[in-house]
Legacy VTK file of the C-alpha trace (Angstrom):
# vtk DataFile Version 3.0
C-alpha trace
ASCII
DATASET POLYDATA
POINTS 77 float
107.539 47.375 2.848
107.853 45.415 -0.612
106.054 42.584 -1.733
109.881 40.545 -1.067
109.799 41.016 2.527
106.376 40.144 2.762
106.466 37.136 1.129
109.051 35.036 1.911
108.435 32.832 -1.150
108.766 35.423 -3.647
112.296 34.202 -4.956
113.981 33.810 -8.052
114.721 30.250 -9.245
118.557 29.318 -8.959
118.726 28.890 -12.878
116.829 32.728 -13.318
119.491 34.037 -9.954
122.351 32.510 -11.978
121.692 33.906 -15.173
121.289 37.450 -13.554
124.303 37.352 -12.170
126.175 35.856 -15.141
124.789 39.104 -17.494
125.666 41.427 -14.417
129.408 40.047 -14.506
129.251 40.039 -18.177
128.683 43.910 -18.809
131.646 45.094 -16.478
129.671 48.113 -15.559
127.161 48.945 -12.217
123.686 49.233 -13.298
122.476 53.070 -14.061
118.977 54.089 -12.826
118.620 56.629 -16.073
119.019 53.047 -18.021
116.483 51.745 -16.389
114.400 54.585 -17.011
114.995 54.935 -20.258
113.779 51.359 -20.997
110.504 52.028 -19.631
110.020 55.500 -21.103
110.515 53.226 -24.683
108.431 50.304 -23.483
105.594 53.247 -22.502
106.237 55.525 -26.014
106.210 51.746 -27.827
102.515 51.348 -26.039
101.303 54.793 -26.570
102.451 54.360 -30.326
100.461 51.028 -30.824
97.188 52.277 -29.407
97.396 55.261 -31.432
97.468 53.111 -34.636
94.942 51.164 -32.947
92.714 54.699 -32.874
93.220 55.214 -35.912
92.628 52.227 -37.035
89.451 51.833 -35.512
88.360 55.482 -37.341
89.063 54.337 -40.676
87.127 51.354 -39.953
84.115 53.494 -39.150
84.386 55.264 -41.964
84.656 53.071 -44.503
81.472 51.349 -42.700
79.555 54.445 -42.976
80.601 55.195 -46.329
79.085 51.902 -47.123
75.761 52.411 -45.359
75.504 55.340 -47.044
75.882 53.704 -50.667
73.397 51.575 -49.272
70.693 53.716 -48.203
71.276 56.824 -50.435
72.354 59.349 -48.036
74.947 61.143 -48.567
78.024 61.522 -46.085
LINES 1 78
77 0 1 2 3 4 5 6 7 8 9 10 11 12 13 14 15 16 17 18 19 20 21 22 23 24 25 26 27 28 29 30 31 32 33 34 35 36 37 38 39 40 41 42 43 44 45 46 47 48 49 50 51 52 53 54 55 56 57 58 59 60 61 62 63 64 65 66 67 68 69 70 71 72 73 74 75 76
């Protein structure tokens, strides 16, 4: 049982309904399920994407750190 039978105040707003229904009517064609999928599978490869630049951001960052430290202290890396 979803969350929208559960709660019975779980509704869209009347301006949110409307404009659902306006860009449904607009696009003259039934919604596809592999659509749908397809925007997440982006939205997820978008997110996987940023926290790999994130990783590797976080690497260089290390790096250059410990290349400092070790200008500092006379070790060698």
């Amino acid at each position: 049982m979803s969350a929208t039978y559960v709660n019975p105040y779980n509704h869209l707003s009347d301006s949110a309904e409307r404009n659902l229904a306006q860009a449904m009517h607009l696009s003259n064609r039934p919604y596809s399920a592999f659509e749908g999928l397809a925007i997440v599978a982006k939205g997820i490869a978008r997110g996987a994407a940023a926290f790999g630049n994130y990783l590797i951001s976080v690497a260089e960052a290390l790096n250059e750190a410990r290349a400092a430290d070790a200008r500092f202290t006379g070790t060698q890396w």
